[in-house]
ROLUMKOL-456522 format. One record per atom (N, C-alpha, C): x, y, z; residue number from 1. Coordinates in Angstrom, 2 decimals, padded with zeros to 5 digits. Layout:
BEGIN
<filum><px>X</px><py>Y</py><pz>Z</pz><resi>NUM</resi></filum>
...
This chain:
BEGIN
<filum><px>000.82</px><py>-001.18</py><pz>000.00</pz><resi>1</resi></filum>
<filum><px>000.00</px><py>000.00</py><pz>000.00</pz><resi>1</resi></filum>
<filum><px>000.87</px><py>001.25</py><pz>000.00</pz><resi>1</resi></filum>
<filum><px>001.84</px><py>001.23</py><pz>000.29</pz><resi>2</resi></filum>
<filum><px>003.07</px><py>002.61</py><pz>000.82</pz><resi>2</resi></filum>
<filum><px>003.57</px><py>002.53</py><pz>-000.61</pz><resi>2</resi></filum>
<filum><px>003.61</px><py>001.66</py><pz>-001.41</pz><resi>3</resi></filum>
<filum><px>004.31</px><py>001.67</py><pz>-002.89</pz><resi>3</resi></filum>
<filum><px>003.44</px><py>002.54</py><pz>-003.88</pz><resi>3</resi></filum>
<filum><px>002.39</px><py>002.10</py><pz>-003.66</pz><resi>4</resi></filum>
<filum><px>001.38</px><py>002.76</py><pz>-004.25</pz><resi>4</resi></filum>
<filum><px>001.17</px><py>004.43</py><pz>-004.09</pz><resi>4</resi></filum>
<filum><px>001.32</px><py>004.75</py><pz>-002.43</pz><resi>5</resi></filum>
<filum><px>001.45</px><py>006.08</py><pz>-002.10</pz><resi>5</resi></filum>
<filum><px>002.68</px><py>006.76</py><pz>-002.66</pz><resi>5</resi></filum>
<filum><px>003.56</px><py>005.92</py><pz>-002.32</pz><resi>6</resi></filum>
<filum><px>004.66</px><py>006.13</py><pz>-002.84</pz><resi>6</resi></filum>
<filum><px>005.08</px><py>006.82</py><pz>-004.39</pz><resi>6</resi></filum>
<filum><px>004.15</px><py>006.31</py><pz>-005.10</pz><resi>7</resi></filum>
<filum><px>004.10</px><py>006.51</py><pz>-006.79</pz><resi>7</resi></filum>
<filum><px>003.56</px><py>007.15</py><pz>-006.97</pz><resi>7</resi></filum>
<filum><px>001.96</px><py>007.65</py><pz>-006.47</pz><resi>8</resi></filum>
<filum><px>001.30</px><py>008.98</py><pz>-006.86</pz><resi>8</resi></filum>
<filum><px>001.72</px><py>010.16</py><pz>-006.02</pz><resi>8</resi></filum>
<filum><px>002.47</px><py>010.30</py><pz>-005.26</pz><resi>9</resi></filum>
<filum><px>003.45</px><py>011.31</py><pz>-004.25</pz><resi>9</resi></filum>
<filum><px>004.34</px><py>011.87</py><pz>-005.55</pz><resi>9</resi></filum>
<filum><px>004.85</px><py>010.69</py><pz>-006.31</pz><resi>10</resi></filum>
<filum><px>006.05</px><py>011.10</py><pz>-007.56</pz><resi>10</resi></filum>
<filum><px>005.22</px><py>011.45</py><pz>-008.69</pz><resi>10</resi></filum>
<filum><px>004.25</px><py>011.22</py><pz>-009.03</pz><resi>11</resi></filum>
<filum><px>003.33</px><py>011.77</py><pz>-010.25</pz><resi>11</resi></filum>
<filum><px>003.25</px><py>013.49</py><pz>-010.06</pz><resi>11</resi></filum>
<filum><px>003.58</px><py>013.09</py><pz>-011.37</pz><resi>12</resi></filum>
<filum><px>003.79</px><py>014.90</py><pz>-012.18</pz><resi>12</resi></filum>
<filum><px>001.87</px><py>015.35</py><pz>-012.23</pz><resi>12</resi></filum>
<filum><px>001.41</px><py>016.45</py><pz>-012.08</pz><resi>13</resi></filum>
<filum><px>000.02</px><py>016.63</py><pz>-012.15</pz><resi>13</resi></filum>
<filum><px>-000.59</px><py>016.26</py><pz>-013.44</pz><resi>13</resi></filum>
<filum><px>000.22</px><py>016.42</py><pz>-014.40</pz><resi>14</resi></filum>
<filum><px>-000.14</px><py>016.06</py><pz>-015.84</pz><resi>14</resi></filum>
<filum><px>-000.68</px><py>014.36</py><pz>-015.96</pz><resi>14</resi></filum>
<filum><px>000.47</px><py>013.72</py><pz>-015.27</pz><resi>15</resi></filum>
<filum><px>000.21</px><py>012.31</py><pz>-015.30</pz><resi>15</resi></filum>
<filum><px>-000.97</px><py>011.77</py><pz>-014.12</pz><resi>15</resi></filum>
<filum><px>-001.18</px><py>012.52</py><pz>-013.45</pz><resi>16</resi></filum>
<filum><px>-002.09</px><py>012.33</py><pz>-012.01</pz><resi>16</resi></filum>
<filum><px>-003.48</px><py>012.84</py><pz>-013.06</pz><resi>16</resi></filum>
<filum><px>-003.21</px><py>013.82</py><pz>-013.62</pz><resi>17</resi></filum>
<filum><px>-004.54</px><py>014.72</py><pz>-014.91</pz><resi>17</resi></filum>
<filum><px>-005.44</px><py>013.08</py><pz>-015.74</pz><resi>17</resi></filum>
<filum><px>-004.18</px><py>012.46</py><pz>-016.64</pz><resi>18</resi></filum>
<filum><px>-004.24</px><py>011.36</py><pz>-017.43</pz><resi>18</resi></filum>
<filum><px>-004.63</px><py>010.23</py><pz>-016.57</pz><resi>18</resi></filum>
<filum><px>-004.32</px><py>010.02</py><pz>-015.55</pz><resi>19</resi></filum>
<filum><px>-004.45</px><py>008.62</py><pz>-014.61</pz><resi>19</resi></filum>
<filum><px>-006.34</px><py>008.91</py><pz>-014.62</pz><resi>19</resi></filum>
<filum><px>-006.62</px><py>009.84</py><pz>-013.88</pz><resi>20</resi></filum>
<filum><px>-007.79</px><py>009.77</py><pz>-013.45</pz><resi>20</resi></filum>
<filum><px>-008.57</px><py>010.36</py><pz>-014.72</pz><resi>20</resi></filum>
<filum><px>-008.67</px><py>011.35</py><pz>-015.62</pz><resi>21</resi></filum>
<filum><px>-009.48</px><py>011.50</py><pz>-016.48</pz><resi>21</resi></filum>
<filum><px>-009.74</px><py>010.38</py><pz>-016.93</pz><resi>21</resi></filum>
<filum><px>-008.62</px><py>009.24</py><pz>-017.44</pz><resi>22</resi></filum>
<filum><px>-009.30</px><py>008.18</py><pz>-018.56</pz><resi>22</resi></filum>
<filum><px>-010.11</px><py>006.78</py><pz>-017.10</pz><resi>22</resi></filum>
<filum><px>-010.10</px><py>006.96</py><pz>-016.00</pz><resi>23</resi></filum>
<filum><px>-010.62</px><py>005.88</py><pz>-015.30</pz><resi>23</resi></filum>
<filum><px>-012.40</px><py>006.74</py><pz>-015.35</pz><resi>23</resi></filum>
<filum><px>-012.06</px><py>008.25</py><pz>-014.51</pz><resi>24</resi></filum>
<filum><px>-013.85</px><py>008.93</py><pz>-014.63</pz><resi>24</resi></filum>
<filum><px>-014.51</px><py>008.83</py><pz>-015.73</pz><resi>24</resi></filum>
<filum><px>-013.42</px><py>008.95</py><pz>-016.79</pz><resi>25</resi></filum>
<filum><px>-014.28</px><py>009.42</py><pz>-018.46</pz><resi>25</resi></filum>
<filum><px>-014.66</px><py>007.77</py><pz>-018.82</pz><resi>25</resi></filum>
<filum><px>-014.05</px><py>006.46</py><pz>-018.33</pz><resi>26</resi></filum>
<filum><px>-014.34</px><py>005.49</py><pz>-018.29</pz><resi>26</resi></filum>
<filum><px>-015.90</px><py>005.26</py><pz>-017.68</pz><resi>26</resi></filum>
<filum><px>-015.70</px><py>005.32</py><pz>-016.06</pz><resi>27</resi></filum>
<filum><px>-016.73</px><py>005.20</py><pz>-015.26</pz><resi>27</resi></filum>
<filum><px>-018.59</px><py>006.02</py><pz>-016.15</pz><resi>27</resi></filum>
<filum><px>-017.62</px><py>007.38</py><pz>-016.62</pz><resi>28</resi></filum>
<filum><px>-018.78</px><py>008.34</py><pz>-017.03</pz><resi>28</resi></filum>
<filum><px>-019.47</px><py>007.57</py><pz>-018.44</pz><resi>28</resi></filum>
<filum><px>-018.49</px><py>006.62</py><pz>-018.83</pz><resi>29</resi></filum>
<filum><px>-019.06</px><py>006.28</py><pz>-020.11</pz><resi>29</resi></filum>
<filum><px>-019.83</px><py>005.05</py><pz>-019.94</pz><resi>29</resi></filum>
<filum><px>-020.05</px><py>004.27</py><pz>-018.99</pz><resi>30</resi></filum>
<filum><px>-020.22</px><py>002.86</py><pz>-018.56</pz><resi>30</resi></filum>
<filum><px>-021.41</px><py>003.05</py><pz>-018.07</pz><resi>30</resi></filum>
<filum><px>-021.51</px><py>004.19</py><pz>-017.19</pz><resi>31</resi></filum>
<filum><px>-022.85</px><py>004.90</py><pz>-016.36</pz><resi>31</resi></filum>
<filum><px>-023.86</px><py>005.27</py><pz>-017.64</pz><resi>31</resi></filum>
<filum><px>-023.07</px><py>005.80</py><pz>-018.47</pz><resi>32</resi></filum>
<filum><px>-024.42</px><py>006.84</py><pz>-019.79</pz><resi>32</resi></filum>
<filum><px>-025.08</px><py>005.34</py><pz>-020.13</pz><resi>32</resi></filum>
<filum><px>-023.85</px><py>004.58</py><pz>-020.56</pz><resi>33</resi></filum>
<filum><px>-024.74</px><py>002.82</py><pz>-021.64</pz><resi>33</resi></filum>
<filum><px>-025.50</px><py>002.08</py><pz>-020.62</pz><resi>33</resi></filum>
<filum><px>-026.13</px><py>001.76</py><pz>-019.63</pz><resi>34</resi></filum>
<filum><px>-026.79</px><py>001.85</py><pz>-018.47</pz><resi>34</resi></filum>
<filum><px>-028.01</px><py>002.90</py><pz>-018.53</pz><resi>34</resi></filum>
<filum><px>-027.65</px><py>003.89</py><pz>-018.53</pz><resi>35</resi></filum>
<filum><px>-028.90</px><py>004.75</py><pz>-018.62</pz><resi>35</resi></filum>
<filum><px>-029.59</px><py>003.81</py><pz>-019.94</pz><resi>35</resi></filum>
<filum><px>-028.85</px><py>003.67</py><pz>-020.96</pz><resi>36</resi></filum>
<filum><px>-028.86</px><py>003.89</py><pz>-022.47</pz><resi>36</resi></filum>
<filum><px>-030.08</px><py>002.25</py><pz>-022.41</pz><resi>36</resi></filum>
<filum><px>-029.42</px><py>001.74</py><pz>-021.73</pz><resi>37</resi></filum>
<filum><px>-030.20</px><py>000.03</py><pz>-021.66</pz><resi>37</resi></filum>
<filum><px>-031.82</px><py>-000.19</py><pz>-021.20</pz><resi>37</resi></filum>
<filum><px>-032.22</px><py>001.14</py><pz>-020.08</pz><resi>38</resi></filum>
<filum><px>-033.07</px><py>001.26</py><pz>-020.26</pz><resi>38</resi></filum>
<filum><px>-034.34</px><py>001.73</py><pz>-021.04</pz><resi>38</resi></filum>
<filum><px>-033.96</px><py>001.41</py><pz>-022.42</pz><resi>39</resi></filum>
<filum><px>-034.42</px><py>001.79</py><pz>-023.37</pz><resi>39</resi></filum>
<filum><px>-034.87</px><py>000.29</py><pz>-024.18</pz><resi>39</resi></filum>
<filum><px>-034.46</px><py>-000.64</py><pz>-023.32</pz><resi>40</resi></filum>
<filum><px>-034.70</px><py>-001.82</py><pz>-023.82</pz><resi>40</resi></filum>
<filum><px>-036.38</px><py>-002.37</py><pz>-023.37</pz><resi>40</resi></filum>
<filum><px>-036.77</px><py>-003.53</py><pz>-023.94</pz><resi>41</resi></filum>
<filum><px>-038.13</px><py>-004.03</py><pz>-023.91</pz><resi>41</resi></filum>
<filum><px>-038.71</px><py>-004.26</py><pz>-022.62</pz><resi>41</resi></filum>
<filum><px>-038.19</px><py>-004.00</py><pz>-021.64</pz><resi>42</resi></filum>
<filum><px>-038.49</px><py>-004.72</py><pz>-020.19</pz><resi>42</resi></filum>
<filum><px>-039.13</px><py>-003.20</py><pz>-019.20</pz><resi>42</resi></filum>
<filum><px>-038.98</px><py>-001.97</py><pz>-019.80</pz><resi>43</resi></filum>
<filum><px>-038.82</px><py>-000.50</py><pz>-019.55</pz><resi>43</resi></filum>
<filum><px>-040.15</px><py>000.10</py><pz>-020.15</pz><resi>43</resi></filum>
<filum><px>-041.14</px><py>000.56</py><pz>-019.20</pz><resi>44</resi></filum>
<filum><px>-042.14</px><py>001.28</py><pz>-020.14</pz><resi>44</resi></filum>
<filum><px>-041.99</px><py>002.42</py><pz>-019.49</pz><resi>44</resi></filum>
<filum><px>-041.80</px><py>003.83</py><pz>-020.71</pz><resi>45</resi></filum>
<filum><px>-041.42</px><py>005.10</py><pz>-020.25</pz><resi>45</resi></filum>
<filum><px>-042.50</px><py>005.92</py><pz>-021.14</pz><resi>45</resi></filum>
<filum><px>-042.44</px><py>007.26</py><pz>-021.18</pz><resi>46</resi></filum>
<filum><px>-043.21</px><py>008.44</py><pz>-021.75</pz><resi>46</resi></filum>
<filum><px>-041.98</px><py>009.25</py><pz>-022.33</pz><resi>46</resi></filum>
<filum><px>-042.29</px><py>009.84</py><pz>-023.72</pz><resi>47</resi></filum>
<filum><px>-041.25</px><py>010.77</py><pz>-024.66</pz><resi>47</resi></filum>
<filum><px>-040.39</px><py>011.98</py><pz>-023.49</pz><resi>47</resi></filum>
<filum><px>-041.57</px><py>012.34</py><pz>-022.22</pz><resi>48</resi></filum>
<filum><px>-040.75</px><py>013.48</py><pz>-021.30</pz><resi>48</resi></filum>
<filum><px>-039.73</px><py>012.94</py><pz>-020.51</pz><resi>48</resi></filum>
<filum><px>-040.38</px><py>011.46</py><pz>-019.71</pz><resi>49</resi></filum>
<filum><px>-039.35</px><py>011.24</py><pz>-018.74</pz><resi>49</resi></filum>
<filum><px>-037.66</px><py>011.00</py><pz>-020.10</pz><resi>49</resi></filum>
<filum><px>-037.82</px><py>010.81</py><pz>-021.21</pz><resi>50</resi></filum>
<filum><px>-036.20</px><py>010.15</py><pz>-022.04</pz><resi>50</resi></filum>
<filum><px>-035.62</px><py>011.72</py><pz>-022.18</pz><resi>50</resi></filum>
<filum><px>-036.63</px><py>012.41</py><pz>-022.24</pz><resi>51</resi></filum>
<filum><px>-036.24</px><py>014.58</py><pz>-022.67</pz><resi>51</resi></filum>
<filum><px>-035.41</px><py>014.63</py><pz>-021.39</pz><resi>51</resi></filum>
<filum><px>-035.86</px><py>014.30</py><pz>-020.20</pz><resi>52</resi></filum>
<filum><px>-035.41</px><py>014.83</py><pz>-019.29</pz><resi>52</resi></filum>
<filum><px>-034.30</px><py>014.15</py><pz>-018.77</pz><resi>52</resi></filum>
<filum><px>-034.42</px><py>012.78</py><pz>-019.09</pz><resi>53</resi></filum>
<filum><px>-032.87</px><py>012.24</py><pz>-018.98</pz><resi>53</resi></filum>
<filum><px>-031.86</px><py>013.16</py><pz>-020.02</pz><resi>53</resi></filum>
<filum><px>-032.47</px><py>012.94</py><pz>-020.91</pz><resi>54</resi></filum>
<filum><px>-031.04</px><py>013.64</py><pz>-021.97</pz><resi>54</resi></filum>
<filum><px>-030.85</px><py>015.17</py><pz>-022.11</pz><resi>54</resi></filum>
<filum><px>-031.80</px><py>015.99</py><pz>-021.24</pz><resi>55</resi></filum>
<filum><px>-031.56</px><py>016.77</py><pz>-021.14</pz><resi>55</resi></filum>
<filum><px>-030.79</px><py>017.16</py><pz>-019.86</pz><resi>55</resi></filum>
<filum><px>-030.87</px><py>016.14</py><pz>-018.46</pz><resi>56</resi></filum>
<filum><px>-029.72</px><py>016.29</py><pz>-017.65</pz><resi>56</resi></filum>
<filum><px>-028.44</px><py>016.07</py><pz>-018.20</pz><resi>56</resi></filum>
<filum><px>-028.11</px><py>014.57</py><pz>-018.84</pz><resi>57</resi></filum>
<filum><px>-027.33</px><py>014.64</py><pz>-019.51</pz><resi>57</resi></filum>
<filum><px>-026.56</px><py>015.52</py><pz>-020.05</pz><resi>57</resi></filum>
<filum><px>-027.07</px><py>016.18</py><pz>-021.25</pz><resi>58</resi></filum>
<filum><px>-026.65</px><py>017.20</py><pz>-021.50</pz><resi>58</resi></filum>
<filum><px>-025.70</px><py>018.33</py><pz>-021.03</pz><resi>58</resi></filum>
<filum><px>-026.94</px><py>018.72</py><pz>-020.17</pz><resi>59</resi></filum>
<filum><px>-026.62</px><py>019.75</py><pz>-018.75</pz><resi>59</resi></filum>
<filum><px>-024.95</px><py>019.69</py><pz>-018.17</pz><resi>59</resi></filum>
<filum><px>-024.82</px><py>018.09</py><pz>-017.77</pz><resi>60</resi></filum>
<filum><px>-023.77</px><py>017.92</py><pz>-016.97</pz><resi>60</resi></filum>
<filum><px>-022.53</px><py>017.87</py><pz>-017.83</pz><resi>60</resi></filum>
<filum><px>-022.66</px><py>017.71</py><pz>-019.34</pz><resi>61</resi></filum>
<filum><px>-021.50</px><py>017.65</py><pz>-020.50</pz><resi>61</resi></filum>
<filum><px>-021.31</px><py>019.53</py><pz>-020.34</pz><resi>61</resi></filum>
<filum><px>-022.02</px><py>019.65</py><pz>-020.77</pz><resi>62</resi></filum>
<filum><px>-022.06</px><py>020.96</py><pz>-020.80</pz><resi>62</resi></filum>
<filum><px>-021.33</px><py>021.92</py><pz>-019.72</pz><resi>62</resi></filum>
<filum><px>-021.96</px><py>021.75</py><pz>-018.49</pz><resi>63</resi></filum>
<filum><px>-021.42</px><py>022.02</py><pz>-017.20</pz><resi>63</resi></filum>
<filum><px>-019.75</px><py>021.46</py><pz>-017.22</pz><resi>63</resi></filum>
<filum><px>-019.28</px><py>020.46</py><pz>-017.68</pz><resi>64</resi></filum>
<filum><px>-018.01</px><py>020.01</py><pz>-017.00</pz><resi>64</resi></filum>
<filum><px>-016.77</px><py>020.82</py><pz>-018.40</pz><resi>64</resi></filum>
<filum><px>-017.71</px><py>021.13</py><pz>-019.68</pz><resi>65</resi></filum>
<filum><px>-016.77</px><py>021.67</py><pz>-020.94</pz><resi>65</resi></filum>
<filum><px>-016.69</px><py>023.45</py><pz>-020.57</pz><resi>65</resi></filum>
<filum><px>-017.63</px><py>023.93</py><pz>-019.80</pz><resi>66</resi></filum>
<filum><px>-017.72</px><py>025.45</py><pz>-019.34</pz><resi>66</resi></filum>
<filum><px>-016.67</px><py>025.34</py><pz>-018.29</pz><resi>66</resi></filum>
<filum><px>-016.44</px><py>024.50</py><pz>-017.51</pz><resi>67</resi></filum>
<filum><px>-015.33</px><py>024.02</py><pz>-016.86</pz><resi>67</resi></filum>
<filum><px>-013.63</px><py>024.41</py><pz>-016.90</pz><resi>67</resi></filum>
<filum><px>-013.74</px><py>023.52</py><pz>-017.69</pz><resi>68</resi></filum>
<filum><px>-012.90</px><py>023.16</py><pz>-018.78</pz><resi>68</resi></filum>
<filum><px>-012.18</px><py>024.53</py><pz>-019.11</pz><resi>68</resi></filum>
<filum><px>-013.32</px><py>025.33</py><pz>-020.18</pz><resi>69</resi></filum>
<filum><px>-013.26</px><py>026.03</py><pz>-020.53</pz><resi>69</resi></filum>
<filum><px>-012.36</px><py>027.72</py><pz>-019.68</pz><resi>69</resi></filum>
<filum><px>-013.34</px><py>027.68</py><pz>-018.69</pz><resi>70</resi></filum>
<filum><px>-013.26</px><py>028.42</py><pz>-017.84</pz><resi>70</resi></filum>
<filum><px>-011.32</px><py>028.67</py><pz>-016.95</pz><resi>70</resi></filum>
<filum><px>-010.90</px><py>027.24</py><pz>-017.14</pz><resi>71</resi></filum>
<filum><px>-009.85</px><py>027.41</py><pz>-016.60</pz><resi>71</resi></filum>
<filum><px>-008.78</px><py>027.74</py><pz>-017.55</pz><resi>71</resi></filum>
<filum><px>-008.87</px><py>027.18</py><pz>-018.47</pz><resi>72</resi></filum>
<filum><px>-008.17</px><py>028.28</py><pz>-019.96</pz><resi>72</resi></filum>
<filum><px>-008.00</px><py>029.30</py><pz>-019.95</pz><resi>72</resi></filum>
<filum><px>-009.21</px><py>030.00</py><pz>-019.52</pz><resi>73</resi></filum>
<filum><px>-009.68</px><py>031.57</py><pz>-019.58</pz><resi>73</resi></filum>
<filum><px>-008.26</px><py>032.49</py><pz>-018.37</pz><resi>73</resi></filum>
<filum><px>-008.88</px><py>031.86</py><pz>-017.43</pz><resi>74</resi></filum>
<filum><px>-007.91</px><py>032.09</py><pz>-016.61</pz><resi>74</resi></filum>
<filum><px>-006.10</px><py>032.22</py><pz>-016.89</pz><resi>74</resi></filum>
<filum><px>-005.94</px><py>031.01</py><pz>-017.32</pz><resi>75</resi></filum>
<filum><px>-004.45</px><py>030.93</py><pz>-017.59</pz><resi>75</resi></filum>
<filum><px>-004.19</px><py>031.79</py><pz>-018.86</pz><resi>75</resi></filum>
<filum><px>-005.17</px><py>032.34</py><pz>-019.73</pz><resi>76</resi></filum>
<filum><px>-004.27</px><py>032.96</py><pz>-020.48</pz><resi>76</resi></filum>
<filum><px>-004.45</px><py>034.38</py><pz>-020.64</pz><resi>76</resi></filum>
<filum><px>-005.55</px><py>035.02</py><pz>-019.64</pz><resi>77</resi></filum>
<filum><px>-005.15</px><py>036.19</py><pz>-019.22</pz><resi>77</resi></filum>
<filum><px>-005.81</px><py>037.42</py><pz>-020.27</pz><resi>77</resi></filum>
<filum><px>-005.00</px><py>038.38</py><pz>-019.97</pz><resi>78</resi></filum>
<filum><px>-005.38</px><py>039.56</py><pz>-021.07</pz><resi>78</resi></filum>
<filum><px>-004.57</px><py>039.72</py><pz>-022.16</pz><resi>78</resi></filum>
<filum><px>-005.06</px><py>039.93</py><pz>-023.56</pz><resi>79</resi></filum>
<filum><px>-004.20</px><py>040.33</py><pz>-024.38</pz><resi>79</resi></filum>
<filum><px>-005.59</px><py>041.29</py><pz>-025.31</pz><resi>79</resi></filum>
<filum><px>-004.80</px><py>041.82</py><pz>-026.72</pz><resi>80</resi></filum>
<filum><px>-005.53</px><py>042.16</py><pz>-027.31</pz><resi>80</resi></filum>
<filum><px>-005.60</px><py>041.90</py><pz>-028.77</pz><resi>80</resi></filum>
């Protein structure tokens, strides 16, 4: 267990960035096809409740690229 601490103590933020984006963006993608399954024959829904899934959806892509975005903004400051 101390080896392990040991190794992300030495991780550069870039590589600590890469470690965990591709495991969440994993998790985040595993979670959507799940939503996605309930769309199968066993599921009786209405056209609003699927709007409102994909429109949270949405929401939260959206929310995490304004993010994203936002910290760019920051680092590169004023110019003209």
């Amino acid at each position: 267990m101390e080896e392990k601490k040991e190794i992300k103590e030495k991780e550069s933020p870039e590589d600590r960035f890469k470690r965990l984006a591709s495991l969440r963006t994993q998790n985040a993608l595993k979670r959507i096809k799940l939503v996605g399954n309930l769309s199968g024959p066993g599921y009786k829904y209405i056209d609003e409740q699927v709007d409102r899934i994909i429109n949270a959806l949405r929401g939260a892509v959206d929310e995490v690229e304004s993010r994203f975005k936002k910290g760019k903004e920051k680092e590169a400051g004023f110019t003209l």
